[in-house]
KEBATOR-425063 format. One line per 5 residues: number of its first residue (from 0); their letters; for each residue x, y, z of C-alpha. Coordinates in pm, whole numbers, plus 50000, padded with zeros to 5 digits. Last residue first. Layout:
N
NUM> A> X:Y:Z; ...
END
This chain:
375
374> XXXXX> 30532:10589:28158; 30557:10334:28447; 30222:10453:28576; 30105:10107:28678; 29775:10147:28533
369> XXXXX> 29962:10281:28191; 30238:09992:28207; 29918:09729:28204; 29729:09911:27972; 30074:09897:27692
364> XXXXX> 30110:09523:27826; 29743:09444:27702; 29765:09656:27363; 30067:09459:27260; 29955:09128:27375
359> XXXXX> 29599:09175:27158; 29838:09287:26874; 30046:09004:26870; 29780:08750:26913; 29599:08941:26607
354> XXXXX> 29886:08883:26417; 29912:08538:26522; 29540:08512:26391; 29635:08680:26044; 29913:08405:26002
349> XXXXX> 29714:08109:26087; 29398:08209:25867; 29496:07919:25603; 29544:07718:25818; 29831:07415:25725
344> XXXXX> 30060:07610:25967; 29838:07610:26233; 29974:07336:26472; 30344:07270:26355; 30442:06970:26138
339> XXXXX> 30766:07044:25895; 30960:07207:26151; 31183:07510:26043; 31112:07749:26364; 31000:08079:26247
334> XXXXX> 30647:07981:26426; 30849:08003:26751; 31049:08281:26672; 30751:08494:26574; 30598:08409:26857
329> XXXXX> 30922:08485:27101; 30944:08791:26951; 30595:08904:27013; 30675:08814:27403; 30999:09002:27369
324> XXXXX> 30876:09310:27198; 30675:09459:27452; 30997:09437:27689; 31226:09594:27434; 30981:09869:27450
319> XXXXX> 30916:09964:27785; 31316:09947:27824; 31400:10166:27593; 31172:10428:27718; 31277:10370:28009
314> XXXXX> 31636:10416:27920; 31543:10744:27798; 31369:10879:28090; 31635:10773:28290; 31871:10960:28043
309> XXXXX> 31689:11247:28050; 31665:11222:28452; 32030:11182:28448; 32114:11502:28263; 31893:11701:28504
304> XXXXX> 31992:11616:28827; 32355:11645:28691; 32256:12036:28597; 32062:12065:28873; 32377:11958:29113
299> XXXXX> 32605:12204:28850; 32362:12460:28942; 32349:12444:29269; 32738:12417:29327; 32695:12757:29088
294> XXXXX> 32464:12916:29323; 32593:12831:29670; 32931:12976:29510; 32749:13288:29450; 32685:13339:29812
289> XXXXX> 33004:13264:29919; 33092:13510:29663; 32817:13776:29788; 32951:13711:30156; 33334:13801:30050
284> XXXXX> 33190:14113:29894; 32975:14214:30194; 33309:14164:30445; 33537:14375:30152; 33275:14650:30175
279> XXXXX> 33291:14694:30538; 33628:14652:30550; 33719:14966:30320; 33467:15151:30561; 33713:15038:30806
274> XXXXX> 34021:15154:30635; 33870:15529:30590; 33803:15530:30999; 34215:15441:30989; 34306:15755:30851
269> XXXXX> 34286:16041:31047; 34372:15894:31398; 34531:15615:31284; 34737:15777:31101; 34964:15498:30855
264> XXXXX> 35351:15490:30814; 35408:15395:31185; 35176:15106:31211; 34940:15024:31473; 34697:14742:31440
259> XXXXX> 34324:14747:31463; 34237:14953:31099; 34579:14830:30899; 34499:14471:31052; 34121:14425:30923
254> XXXXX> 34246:14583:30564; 34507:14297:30534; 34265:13991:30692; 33983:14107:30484; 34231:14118:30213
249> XXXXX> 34302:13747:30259; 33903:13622:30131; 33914:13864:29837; 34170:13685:29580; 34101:13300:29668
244> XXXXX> 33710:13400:29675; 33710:13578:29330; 33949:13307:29181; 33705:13045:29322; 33395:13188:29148
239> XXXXX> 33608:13214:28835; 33668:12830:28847; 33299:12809:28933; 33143:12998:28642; 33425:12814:28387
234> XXXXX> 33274:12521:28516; 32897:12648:28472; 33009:12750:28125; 33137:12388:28018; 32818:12209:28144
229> XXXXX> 32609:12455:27943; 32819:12401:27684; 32786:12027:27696; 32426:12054:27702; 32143:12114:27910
224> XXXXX> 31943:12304:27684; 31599:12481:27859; 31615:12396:28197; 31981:12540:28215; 31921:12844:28004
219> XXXXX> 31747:13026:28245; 32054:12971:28515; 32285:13084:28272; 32167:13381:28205; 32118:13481:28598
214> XXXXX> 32476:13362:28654; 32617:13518:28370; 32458:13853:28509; 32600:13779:28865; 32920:13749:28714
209> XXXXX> 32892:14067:28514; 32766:14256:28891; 33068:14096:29112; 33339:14200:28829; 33237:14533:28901
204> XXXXX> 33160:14492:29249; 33529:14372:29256; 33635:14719:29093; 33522:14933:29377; 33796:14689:29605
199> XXXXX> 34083:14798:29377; 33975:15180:29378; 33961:15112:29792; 34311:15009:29789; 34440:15341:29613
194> XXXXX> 34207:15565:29778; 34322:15393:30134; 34701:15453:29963; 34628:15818:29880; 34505:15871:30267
189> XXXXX> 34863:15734:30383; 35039:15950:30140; 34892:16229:30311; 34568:16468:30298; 34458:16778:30150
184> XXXXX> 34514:16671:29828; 34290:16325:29827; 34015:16565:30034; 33931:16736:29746; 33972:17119:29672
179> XXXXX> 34198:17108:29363; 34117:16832:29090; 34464:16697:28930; 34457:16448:29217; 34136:16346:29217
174> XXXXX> 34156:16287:28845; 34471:16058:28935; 34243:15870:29139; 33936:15861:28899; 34196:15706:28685
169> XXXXX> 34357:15394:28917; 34113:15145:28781; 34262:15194:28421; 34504:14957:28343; 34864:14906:28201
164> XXXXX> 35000:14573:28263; 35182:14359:28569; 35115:14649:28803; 35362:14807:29118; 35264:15094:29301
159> XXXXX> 35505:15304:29523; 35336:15560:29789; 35517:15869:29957; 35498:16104:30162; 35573:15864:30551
154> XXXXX> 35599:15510:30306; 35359:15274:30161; 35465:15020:29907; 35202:14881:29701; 35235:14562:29494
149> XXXXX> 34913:14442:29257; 34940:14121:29124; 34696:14046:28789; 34375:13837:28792; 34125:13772:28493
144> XXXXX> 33725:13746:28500; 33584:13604:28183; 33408:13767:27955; 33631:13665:27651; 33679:13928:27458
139> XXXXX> 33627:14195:27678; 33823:14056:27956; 33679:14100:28294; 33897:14235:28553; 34032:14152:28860
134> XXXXX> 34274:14275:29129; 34496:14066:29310; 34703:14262:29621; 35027:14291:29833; 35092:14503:30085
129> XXXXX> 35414:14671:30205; 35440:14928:30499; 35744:15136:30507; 36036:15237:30749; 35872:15023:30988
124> XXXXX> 35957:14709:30807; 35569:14627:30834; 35432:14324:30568; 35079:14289:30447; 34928:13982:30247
119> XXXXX> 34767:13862:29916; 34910:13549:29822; 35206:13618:29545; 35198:13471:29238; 35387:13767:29025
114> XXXXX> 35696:13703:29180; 35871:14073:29104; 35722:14225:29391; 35802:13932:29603; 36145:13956:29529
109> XXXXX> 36142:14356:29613; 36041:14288:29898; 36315:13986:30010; 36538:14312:29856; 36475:14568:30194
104> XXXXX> 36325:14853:30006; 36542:15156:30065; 36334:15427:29839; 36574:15487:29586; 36774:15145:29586
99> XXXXX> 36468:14970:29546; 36352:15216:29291; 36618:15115:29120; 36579:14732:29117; 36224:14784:29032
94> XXXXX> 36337:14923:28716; 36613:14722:28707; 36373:14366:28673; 36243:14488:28370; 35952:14205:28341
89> XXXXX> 35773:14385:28589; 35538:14613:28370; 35323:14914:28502; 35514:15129:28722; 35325:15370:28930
84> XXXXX> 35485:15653:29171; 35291:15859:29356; 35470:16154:29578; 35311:16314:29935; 35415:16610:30047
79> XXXXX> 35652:16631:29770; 36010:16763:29773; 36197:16445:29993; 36170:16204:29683; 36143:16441:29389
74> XXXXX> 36477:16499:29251; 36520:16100:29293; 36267:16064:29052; 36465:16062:28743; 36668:15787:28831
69> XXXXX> 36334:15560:28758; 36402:15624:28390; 36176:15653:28115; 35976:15952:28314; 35592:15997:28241
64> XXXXX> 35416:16328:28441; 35199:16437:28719; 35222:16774:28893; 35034:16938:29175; 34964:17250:29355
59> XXXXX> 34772:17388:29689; 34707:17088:29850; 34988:16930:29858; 35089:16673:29536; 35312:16484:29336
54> XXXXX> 35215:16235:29083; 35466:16005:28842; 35388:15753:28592; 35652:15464:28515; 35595:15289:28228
49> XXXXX> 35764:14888:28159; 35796:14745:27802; 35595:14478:27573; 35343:14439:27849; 35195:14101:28004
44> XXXXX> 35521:13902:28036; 35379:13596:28252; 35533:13540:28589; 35884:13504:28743; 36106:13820:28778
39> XXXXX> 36426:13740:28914; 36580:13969:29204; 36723:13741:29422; 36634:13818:29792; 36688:13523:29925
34> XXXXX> 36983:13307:29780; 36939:13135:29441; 36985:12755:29454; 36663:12697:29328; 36492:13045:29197
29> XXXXX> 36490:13011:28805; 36292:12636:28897; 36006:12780:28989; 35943:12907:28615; 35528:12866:28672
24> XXXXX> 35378:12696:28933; 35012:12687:29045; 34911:12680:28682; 34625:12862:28580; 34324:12746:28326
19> XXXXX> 34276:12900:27995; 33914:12693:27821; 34009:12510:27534; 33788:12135:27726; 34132:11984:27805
14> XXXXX> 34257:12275:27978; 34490:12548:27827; 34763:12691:28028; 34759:13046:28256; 35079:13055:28494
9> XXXXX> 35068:13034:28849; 35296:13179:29126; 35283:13112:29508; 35553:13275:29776; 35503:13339:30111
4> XXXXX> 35678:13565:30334; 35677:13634:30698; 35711:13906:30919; 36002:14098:30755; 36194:14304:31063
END
């Protein structure tokens, strides 16, 4: 029996300031009316066409290879000790179709594969465990740190992986695999899915140590400029802050149940020590992003701190000196005045001794501020 099932998608869109931001919903509409279990795939199109890579493996032999159609592992399925089977690309909605129909995944799992906005979560239909994942990356390009869905189905010898694009985090794994003598081939397909998950959870440091950098660079450069970039990167620092946290915080659920709860596709005996470590690392990660998250809130309060201190200091500037002027302009309104009999208009050193008024009233209010300490 399915446990539960939620569904969340987002989409990326452009925000006001040109930095990509992600939409919480994104095609919703393809699935009203449709009954449960409707295969539709509903996310962004991230590869031009779908690969499926295929590892098999005991601990004497191996064999990995590239198939175009998922049929083509059906001479496999009951031959391996334990059999590997990526596909990168959901758009083809028969791929995953077939090897739904190949393996006997109930089709509410198969929907959620295909619904690219899934919350991270684990599901047990006893036949097969299914868990679903974000990993992250950081773009080259663009630096920032990006999100994609990753779907694993675990069954007795064999383990299904599902990616929205081509990627690398899973290649020390498949070196493992081609390498004879490590534990990867001496073990089952439950051991291959804890090297699986824990590849995902190596690559958060990743992320974790290029966002810390940012951080550091940032944080110099805020007393130094305190600009509109600097306002825009600590945003983009705390949007990506939150992506971390909304991606790591439910697999410490997910990893916490494989190691305490019982589930027939998974050793506890031999396997579940593996899971913990896995825990371990997922509890320190979910601490360094809270910990980050301290930072950036910091930062943006400094920032603020900051920009209204220039502008205090500004407007008291301002301020000092329209109040200087006032008295002086009050003279030189007064004696601007067109009467024809004013005192000390006839004197010839009238206009040198309002000067000197001027002055004297100048200096006097500058002393004044200075014994105050107003500037």
């Amino acid at each position: 029996m399915k446990r539960k099932k939620s569904i969340r998608s987002k989409e990326k869109v452009v925000h006001a300031s040109g930095r990509p931001i992600r939409k919480m919903m994104r095609n919703r509409s393809k699935t009203i009316g449709q009954p449960a279990g409707t295969l539709i795939h509903i996310g962004e199109q991230k590869t031009d066409f779908s690969a499926i890579s295929v590892f098999g493996y005991d601990e004497e032999r191996e064999f990995h290879m590239s198939v175009e159609n998922f049929a083509e592992c059906a001479v496999w399925k009951d031959k391996q000790r334990v059999l590997w089977i990526n596909i990168d690309g959901l758009h083809d909605v028969s791929v995953v179709e077939a090897a739904g129909k190949l393996f006997g995944i109930h089709p509410l799992t198969l929907e959620d594969i295909l619904q690219t906005g899934q919350r991270p979560k684990i599901e047990d239909f006893e036949s097969y465990l299914f868990l679903v994942l974000r990993t992250l990356e950081v773009e080259q390009e663009t630096g920032n740190a990006v999100e994609e869905q990753l779907s694993v189905v675990i069954g007795s010898n064999y383990v299904l992986t599902f990616q929205e694009k081509p990627g690398d985090m899973f290649d020390t794994v498949r070196e493992r695999i081609k390498s004879s003598g490590t534990a990867l081939r001496k073990r089952g397909a439950d051991y291959l899915a804890y090297t699986l998950i824990d590849a995902v959870v190596d690559n958060y440091f990743g992320v974790l140590e290029q966002l810390e950098e940012r951080i550091e660079l940032l944080d110099q450069e805020l007393f130094t400029t305190s600009g509109k970039e600097t306002f825009q990167s600590i945003y983009a620092l705390k949007k990506e802050v939150i992506l971390l946290r909304k991606s790591v915080w439910p697999l410490r659920e997910i990893i916490n149940s494989i190691s305490r709860d019982h589930y027939k596709v998974i050793d506890d005996e031999a396997t579940w020590r593996f899971f913990r470590d896995v825990y371990d690392n997922v509890i320190l990660i979910i601490e360094t992003i809270e910990t980050y998250r301290d930072i950036v809130i910091g930062m943006y309060d400094t920032w603020l701190a900051i920009v209204n201190n220039r502008m205090n200091e500004i407007m008291k500037v301002l301020t000092t000196i329209a109040t200087i002027f006032m008295p002086l302009s009050f003279l030189a309104g007064v004696y601007g005045m067109n009467f024809r009999f004013m005192p000390g208009l006839e004197w010839q050193w009238g206009f040198y001794a309002l000067l000197g008024v001027m002055v004297l009233i100048f200096m006097g209010m500058m002393v004044y501020f200075r014994t105050r300490k107003w500037f």
